[in-house]
C-alpha positions in Angstrom: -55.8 53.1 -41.4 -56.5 50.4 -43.6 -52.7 49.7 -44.5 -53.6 47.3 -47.4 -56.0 49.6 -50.0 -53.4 51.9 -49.1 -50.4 50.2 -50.4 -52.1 48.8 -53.5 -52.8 52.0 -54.5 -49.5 52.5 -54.1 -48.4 49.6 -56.0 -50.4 50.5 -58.9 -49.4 54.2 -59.2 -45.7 52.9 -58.8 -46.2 49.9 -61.3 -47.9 52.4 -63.9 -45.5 55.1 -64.1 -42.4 52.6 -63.8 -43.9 51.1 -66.7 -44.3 54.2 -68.8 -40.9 54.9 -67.7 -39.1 52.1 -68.8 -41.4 52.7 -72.9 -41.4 56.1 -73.5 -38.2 58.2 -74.9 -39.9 60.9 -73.3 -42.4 60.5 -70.2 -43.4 64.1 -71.2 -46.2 63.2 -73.9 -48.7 62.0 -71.2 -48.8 65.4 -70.0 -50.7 66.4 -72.2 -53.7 69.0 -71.2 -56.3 68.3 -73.7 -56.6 64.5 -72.7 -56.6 65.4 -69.2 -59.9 68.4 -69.9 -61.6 65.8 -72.2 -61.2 63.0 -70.2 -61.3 64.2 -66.0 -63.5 66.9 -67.0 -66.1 65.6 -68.9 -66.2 62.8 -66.6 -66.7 65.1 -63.7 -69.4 66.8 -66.0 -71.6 63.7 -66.3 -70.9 62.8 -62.8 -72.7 65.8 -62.0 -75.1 65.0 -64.1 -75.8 61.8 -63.1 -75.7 62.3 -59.4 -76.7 65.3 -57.1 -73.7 66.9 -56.1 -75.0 66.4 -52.3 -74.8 62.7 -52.8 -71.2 62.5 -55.1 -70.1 64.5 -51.6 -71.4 61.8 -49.2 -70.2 59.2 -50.8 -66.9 60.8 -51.0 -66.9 61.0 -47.0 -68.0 57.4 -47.5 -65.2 56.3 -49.5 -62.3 57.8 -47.5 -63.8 56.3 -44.3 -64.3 52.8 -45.6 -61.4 52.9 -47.8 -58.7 54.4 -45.6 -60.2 53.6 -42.3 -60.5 49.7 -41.0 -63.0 48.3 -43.1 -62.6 44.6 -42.1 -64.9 43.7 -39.4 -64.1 41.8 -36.5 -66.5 38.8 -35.9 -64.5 37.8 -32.8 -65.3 40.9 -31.1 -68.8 41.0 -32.5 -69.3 37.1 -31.1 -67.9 38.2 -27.9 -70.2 40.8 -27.6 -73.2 38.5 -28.6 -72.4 36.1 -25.9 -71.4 38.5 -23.2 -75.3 39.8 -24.0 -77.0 36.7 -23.6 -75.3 35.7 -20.1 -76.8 39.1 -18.7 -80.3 38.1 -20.7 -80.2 34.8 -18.7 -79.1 36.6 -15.3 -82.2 39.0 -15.4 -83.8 41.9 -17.3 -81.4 44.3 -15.1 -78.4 43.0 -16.2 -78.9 43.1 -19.5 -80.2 46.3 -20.0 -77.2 47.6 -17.9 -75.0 45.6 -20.7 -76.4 46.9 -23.7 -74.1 51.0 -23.4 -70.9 48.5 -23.2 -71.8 47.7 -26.4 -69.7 49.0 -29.3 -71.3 47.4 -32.4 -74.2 50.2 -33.1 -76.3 47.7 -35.2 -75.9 45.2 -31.9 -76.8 47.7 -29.7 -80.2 48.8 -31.6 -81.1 45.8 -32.1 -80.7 44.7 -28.2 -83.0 47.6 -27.7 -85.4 45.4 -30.1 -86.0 42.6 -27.1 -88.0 45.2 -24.8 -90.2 45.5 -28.0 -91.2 41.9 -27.6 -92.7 42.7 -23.9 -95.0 45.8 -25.7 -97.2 43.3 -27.6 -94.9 42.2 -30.4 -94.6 39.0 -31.2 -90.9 37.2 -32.1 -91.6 37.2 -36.0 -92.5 40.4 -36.3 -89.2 41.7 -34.3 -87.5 39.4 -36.5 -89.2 41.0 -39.7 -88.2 44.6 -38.8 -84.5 43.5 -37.8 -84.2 41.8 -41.4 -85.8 44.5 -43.3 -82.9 47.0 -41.2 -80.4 44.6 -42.9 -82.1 44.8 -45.8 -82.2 48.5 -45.9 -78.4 48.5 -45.4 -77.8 46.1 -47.7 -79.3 48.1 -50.8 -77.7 51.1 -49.6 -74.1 50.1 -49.9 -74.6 48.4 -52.4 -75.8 51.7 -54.5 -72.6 53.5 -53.1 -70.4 50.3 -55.3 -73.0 50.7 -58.5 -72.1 54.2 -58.7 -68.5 53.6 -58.8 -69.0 51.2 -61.1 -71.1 53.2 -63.9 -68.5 56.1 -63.2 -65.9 53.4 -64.8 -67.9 53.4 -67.6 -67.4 57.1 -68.5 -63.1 57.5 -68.9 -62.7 55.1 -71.4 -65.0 56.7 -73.4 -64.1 60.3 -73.2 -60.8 58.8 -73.6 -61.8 57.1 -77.0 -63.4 60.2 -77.6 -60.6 63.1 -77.1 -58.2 59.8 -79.3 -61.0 60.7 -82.2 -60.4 64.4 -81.9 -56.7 63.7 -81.8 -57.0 61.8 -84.9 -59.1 64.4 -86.8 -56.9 66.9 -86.1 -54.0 64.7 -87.0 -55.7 63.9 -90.6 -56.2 67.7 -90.9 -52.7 68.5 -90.9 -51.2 65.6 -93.4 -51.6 68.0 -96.3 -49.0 70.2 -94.9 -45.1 70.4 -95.1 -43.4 68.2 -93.0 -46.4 66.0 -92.2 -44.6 62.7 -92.4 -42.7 64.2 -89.6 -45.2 65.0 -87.2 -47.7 61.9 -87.8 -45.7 59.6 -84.9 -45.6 62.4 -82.6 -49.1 63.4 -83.1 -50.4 59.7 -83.0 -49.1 59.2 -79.6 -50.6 62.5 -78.4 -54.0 61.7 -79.6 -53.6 58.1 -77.6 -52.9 59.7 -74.4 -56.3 60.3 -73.8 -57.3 56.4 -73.9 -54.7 56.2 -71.5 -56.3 58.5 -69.6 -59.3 57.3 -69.3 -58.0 53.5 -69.4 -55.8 54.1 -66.3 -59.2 56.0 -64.4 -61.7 53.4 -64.7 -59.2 50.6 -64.0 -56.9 51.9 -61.4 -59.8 53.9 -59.5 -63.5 53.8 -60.0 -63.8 49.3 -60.9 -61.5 48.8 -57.8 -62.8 51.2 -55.2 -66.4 49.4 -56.5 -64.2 46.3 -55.5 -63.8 47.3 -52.3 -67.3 48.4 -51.4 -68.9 45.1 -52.5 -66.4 43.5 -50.3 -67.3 45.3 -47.6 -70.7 45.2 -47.6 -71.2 41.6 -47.9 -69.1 41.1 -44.6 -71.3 44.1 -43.0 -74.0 41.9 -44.4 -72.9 38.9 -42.9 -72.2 40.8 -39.5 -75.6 42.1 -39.5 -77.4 38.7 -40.1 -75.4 37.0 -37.4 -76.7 39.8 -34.6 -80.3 39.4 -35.9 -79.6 35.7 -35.4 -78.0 35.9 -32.0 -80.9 39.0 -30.6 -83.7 36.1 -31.3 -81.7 33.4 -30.0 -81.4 35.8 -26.8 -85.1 37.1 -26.7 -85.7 33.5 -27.0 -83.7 33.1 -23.7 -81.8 30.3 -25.2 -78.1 28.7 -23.7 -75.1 31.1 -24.2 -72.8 28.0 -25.5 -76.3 27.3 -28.2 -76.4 31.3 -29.1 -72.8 31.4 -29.6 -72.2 28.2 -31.5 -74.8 29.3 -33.8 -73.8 32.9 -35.1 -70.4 31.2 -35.0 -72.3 28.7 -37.9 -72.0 32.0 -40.2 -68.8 31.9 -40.4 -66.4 29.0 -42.4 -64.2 26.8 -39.5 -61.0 28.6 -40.0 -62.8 31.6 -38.8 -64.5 29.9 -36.1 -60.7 29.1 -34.7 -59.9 32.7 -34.9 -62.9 33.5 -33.4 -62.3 30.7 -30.6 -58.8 31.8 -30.1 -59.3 35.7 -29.8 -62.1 34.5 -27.3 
């Protein structure tokens, strides 16, 4: 389990309602049911609309893997793997296609596969070509999963300025009435839970789960070109010590020392 999202969450829930605690005479107004319909249901509504419900499910299955599960990846196993690859490439054909089920990387493992392509009349560049346009492909596809998150954060505050308007209407309605001096204050703060609502969705959910996802793809990313690298330094049946000094040029030196030191 990804211990960090999960206790920033937590942070943020605890912060939020401590804060609302420590204002409010009475923590009761934010319960209030016609911010919560105007603002989680009609962003669920254009959610819908949006985005096929098919794909809003997906990407929820996506989001509690990434986002609960360990997202950071681990370069030291990944260079490991790389290297342990390229000494069986330089022992023989054999051993290294009796390597390649040990491997636990999938991307690394498909792309192994790639080398024997090389031997049916396909030249380096174009195995190269189809390896970058798999990164590619992977690239654009996370990154879509984070867009969406990120035009859903668009929506609360809006409905949330939108059920405040309706709050204020009705408000305005009822100043003509007896004891309406009274009931302006309580009714004002009513009408503003809704911006809270929406305020506390987009900021506290949908921008930093976006957050995440960018994160994470650009160190998939990054993963992914260093195996493309290392697969055509290994097809190119280069030295292990060059191969692995070179994917271990994608990383910043710190790194490299972790890298070194988990080795």
């Amino acid at each position: 389990m990804n211990v960090g999202t999960l206790v920033g969450f937590i942070l943020a829930i605890t912060s939020f309602v401590a804060t609302m605690l420590m204002s409010f005479k009475n923590i009761a107004v934010v319960l209030d049911p016609h911010a919560f319909v105007i603002v989680v249901g009609s962003t669920v509504a254009v959610t819908l609309i949006c985005f096929p419900a098919g794909r809003i499910y997906e990407l929820l299955k996506v989001v509690a893997k990434r986002l609960l599960g360990k997202n950071n990846r681990d370069y030291a196993a990944l260079i490991q793997e790389i290297v342990m690859l390229s000494e069986g490439h330089r022992k023989g054909i054999k051993t290294f296609e009796s390597l390649i089920p040990k491997i636990q990387d999938p991307f690394l493992k498909d792309a192994a596969n790639a080398i024997f392509w090389v031997k049916a009349d396909v030249s380096p560049e174009e195995m190269r070509d189809l390896l970058e346009t798999r990164v590619m492909t992977h690239l654009k596809i996370y990154t879509n999963e984070a867009k969406i998150f990120k035009t859903l954060a668009k929506f609360p505050p809006a409905f949330g300025l939108m059920g405040t308007s309706i709050g204020m209407i009705a408000l305005l309605q009822s100043l003509g009435g007896e004891n309406a001096k009274n009931e302006v204050g309580p009714s004002m703060s009513v009408a503003l839970v809704a911006t809270l609502y929406g305020l506390v969705l987009a900021n506290f959910l949908f921008l930093p789960i976006a957050e995440n996802l960018i994160e994470q793809t650009n160190e998939d990313t990054l993963a992914r070109n260093m195996v493309v690298e290392g697969i055509m330094l290994i097809q190119a049946n280069k030295p292990t010590k060059y191969v692995e000094e070179k994917i271990k040029s994608y990383l910043l030196p710190k790194d490299r020392g972790e890298t070194q030191k988990a080795a």
